[in-house]
N, C-alpha and C positions, 0 to 999 in steps of 0.2 A: 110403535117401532118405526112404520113407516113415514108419521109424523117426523120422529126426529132426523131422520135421511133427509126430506125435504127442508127442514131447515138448514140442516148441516151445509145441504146443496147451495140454499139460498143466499148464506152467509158467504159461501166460496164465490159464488157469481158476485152478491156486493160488494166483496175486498178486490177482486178480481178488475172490475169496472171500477174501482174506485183509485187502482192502484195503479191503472194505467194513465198514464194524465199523457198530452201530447207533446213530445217533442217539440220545442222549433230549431226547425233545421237552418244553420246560415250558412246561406249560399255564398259560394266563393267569388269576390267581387276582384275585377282587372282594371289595372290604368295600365300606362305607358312611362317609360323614361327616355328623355332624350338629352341630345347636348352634344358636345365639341373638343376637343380637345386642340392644346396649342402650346407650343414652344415659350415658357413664361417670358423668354429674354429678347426674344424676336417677334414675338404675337402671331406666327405664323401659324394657320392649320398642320397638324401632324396626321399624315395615313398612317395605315396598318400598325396603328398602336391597339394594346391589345387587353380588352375591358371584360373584366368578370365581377360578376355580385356576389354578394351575401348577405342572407341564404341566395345556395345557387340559382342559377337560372340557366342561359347562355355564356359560352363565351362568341363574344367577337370580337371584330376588326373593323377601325374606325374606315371610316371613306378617304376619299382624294384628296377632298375638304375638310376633314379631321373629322364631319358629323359622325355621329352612330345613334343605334334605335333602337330599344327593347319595347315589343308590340305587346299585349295582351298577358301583362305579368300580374300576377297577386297580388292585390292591394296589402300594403306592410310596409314597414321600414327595412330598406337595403343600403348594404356600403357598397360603393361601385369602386373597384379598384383597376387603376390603368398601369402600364409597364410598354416599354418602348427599349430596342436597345439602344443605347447611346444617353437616355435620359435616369434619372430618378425615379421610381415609382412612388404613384402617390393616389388616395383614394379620398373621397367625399360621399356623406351621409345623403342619403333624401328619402322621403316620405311617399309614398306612390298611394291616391286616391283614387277610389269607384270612378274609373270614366272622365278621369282626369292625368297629366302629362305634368314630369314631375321634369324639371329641369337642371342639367349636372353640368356645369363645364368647368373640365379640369386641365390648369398646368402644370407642364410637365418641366423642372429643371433638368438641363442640361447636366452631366454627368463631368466636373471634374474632370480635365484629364490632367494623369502624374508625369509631372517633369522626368525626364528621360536623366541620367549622369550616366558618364562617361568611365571609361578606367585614368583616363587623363588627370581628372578633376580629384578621384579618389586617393590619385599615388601624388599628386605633387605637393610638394614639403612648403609650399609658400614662397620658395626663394628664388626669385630669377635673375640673378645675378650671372647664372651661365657656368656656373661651379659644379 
């Protein structure tokens, strides 16, 4: 009887060791993105335009110089989307590698402005004859 205890045990200990196998753990690896944003029609830098990712991260706000800089983000693929008032918003893909700077620069079109009318324009009949 006590024989078969010790087996029974012995069996539990070798499934036990056998069942455990090791993990490997991956470690979460960071780059960087950076880049500029700029007025497409003037090529000018744009400040305080206003850049967020996905999957999220940060939101910021571009510099004086239109640069901005996400530091020590998760290696993956992100969409960086920028928005500006007065412009169009517009976003671009990039790849962010282990301990490498992935590079975004986006323009921004200019938004359209609607022509203004008038009541003048709305009421007159076409005829200027003065009748």
């Amino acid at each position: 009887m006590i024989m078969n205890y010790r087996i029974f045990y012995f069996l539990i200990l070798i499934f036990a060791f056998t069942s455990c196998e090791k993990d490997a753990i991956d470690l979460e690896t960071f780059g960087r993105i950076e880049g500029f944003v700029l007025n497409s029609e003037t090529e000018e830098p744009l400040s305080n335009a206003s850049i967020t990712t996905t999957p999220p991260t940060n939101s910021i706000l571009t510099a004086p110089d239109g640069t901005f800089a996400f530091d020590e983000i998760p290696s993956g693929s992100y969409s960086i989307k920028v928005s500006k008032s007065g412009f169009q918003n517009n976003s671009v893909s990039v790849t962010v590698r282990e301990e490498k700077t992935a590079i975004a620069n986006i323009p921004l079109a200019p938004e359209e402005e609607e022509e203004e009318t008038t009541d003048d324009d709305e009421e007159g009949d076409g005829n200027d004859d003065g009748s």
